[in-house]
N, CA, C and O atoms as a Tinker XYZ file with bonds, in Angstrom:
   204  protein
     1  N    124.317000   96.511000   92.426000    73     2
     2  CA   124.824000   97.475000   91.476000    64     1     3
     3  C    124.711000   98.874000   92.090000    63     2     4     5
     4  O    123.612000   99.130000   92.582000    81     3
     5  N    125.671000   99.843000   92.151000    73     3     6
     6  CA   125.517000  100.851000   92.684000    64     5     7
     7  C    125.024000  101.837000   91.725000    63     6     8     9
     8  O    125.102000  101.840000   90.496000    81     7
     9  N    124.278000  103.031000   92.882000    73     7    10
    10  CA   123.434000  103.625000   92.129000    64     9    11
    11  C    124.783000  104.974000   91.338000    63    10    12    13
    12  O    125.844000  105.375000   91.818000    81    11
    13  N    124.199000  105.269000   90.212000    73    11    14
    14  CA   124.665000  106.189000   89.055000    64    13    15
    15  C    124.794000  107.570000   89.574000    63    14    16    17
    16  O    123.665000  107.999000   89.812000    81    15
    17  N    126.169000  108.865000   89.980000    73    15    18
    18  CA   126.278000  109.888000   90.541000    64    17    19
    19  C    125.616000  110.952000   89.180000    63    18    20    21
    20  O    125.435000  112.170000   89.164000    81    19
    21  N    125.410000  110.065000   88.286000    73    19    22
    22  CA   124.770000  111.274000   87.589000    64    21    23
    23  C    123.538000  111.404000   87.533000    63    22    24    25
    24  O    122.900000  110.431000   87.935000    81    23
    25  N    122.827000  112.492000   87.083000    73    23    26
    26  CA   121.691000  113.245000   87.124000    64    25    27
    27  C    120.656000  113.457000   85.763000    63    26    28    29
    28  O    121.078000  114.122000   84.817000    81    27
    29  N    119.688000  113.033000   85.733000    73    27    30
    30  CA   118.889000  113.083000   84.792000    64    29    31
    31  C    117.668000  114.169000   85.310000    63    30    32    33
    32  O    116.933000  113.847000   86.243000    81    31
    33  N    117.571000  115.059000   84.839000    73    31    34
    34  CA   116.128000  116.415000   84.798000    64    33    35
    35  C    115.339000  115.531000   83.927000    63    34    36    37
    36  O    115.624000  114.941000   82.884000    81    35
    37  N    113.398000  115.656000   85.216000    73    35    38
    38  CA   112.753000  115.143000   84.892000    64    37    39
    39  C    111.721000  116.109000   85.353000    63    38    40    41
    40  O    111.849000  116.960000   86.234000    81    39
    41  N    110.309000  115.754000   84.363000    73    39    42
    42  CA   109.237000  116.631000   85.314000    64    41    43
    43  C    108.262000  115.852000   85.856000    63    42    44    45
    44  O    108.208000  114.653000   85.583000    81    43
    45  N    107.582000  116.310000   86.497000    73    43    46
    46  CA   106.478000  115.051000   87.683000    64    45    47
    47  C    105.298000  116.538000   88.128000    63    46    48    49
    48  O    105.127000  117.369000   89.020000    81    47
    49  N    104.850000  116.201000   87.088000    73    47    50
    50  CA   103.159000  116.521000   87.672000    64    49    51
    51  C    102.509000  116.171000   89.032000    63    50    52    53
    52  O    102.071000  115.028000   89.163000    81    51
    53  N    102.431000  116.830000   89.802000    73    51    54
    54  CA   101.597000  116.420000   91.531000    64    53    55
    55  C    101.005000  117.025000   91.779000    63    54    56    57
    56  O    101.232000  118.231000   91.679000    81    55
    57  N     99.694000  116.441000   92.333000    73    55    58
    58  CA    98.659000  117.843000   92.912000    64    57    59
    59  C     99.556000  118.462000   93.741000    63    58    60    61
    60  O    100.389000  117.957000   94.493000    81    59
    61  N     99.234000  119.884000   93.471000    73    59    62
    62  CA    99.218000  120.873000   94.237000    64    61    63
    63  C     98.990000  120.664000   95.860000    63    62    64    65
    64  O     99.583000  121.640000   96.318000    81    63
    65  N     98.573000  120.087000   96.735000    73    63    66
    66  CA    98.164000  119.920000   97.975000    64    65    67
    67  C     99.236000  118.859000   98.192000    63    66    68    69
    68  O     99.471000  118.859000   99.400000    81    67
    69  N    100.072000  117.858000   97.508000    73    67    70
    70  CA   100.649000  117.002000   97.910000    64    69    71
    71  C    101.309000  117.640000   97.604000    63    70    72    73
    72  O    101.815000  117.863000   98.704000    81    71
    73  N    102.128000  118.558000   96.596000    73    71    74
    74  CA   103.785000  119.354000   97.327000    64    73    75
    75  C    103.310000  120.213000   97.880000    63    74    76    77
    76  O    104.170000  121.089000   97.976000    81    75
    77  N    102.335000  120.545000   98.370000    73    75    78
    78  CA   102.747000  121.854000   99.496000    64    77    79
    79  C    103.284000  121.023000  100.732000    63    78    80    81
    80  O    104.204000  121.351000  101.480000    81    79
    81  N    102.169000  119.374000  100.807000    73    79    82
    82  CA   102.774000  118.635000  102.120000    64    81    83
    83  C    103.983000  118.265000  102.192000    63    82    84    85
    84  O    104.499000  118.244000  103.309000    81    83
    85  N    104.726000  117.890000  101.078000    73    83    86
    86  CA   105.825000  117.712000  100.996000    64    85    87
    87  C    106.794000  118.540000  101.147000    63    86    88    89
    88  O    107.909000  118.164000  101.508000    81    87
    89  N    106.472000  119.884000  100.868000    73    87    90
    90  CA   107.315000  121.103000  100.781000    64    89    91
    91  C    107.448000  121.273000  102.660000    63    90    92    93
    92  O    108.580000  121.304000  103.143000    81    91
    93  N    106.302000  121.366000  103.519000    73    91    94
    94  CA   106.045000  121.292000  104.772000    64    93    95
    95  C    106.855000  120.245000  105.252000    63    94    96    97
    96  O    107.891000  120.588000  105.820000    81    95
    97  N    106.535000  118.677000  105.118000    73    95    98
    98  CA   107.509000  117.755000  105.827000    64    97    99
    99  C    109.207000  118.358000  105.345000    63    98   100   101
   100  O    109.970000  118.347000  106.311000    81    99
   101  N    109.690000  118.733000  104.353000    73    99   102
   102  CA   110.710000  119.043000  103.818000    64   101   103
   103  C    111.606000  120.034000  104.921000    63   102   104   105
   104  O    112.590000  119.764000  105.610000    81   103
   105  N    110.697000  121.480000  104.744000    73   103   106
   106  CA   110.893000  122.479000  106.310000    64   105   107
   107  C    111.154000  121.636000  107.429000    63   106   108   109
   108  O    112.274000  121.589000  107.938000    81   107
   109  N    110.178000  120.960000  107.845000    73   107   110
   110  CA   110.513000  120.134000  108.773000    64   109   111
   111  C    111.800000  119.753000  109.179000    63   110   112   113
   112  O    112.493000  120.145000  110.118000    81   111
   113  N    112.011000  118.858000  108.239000    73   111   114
   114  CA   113.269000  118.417000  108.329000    64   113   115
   115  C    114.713000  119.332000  108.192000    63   114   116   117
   116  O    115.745000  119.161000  108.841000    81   115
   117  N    114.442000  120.380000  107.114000    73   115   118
   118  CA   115.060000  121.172000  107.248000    64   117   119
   119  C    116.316000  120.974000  105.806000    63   118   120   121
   120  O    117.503000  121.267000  105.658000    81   119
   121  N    115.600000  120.537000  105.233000    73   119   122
   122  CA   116.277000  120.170000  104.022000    64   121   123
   123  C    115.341000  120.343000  102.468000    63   122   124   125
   124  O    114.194000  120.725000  102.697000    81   123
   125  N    115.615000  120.147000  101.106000    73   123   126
   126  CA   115.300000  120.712000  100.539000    64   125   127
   127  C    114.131000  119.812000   99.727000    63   126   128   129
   128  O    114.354000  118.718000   99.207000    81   127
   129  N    112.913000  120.471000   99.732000    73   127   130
   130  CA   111.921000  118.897000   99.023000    64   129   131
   131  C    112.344000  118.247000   98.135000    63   130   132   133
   132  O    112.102000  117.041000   98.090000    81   131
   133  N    113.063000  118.847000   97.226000    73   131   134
   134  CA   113.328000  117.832000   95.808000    64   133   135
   135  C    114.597000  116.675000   96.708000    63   134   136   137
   136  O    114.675000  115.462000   96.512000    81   135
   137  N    115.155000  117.196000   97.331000    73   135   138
   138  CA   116.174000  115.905000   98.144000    64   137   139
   139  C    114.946000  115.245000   99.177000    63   138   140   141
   140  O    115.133000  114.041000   99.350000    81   139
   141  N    114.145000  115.603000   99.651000    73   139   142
   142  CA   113.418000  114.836000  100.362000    64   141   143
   143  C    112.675000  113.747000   99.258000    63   142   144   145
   144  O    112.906000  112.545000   99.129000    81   143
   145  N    111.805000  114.513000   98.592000    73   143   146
   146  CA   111.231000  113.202000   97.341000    64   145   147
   147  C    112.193000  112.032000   96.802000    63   146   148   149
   148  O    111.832000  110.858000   96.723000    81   147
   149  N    113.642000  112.573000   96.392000    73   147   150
   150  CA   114.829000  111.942000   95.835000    64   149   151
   151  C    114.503000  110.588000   97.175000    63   150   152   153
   152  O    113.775000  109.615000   96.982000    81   151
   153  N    115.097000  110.822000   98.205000    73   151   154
   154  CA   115.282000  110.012000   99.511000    64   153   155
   155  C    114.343000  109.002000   99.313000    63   154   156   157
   156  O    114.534000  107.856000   98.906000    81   155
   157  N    113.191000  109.614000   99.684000    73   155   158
   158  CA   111.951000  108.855000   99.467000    64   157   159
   159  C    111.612000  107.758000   98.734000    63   158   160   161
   160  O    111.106000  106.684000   99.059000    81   159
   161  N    112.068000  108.321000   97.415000    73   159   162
   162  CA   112.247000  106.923000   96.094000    64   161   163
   163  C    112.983000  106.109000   96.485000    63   162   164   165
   164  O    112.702000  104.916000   96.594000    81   163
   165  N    114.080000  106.640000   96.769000    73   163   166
   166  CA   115.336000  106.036000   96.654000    64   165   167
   167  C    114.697000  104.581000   98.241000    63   166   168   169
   168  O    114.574000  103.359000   98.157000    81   167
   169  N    114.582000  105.042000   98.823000    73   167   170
   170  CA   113.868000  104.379000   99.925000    64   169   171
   171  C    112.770000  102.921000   99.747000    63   170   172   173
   172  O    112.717000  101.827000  100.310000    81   171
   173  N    111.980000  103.595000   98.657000    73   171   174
   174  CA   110.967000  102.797000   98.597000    64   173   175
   175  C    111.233000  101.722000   97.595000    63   174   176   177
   176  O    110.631000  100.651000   97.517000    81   175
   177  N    112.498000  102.268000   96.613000    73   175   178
   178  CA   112.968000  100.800000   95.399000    64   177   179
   179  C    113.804000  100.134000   96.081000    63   178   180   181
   180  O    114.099000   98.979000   95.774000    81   179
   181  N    114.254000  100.685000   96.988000    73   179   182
   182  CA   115.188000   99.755000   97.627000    64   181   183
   183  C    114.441000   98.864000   98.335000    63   182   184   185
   184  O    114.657000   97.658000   98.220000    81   183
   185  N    113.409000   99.384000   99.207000    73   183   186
   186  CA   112.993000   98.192000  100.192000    64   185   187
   187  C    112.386000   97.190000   99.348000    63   186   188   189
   188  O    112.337000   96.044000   99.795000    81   187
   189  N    111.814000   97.482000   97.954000    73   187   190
   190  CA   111.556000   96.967000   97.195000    64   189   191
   191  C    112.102000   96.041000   96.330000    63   190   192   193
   192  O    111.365000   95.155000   95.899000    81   191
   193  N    113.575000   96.098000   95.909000    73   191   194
   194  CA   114.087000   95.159000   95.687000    64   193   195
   195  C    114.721000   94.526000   96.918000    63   194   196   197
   196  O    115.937000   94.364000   96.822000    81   195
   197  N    114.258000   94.207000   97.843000    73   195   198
   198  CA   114.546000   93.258000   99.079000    64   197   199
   199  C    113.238000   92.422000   99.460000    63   198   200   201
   200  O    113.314000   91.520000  100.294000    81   199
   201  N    111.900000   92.785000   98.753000    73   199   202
   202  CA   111.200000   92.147000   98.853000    64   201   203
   203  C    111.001000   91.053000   97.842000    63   202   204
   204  O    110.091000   90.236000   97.986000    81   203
């Protein structure tokens, strides 16, 4: 089933020290953290429904 182009606003409580790391790997990459976290999920349900 493909995933939905629309957008739902949500909030997510995180320590403080884990988005700054995230905000850092984000720079890194050079792209924007909230698309890096997005990726991330998106990453981890997937490999997940293959397991």
């Amino acid at each position: 089933m493909p995933m939905s182009l629309q957008t739902k606003t949500i909030s997510l409580r995180l320590p403080e020290t884990l988005l700054n790391r995230i905000r850092v790997e984000a720079n890194n990459r050079d792209m924007p953290y909230q698309s890096l976290i997005k990726a991330w999920l998106a990453d981890e349900v997937n490999d997940n429904r293959r397991a």
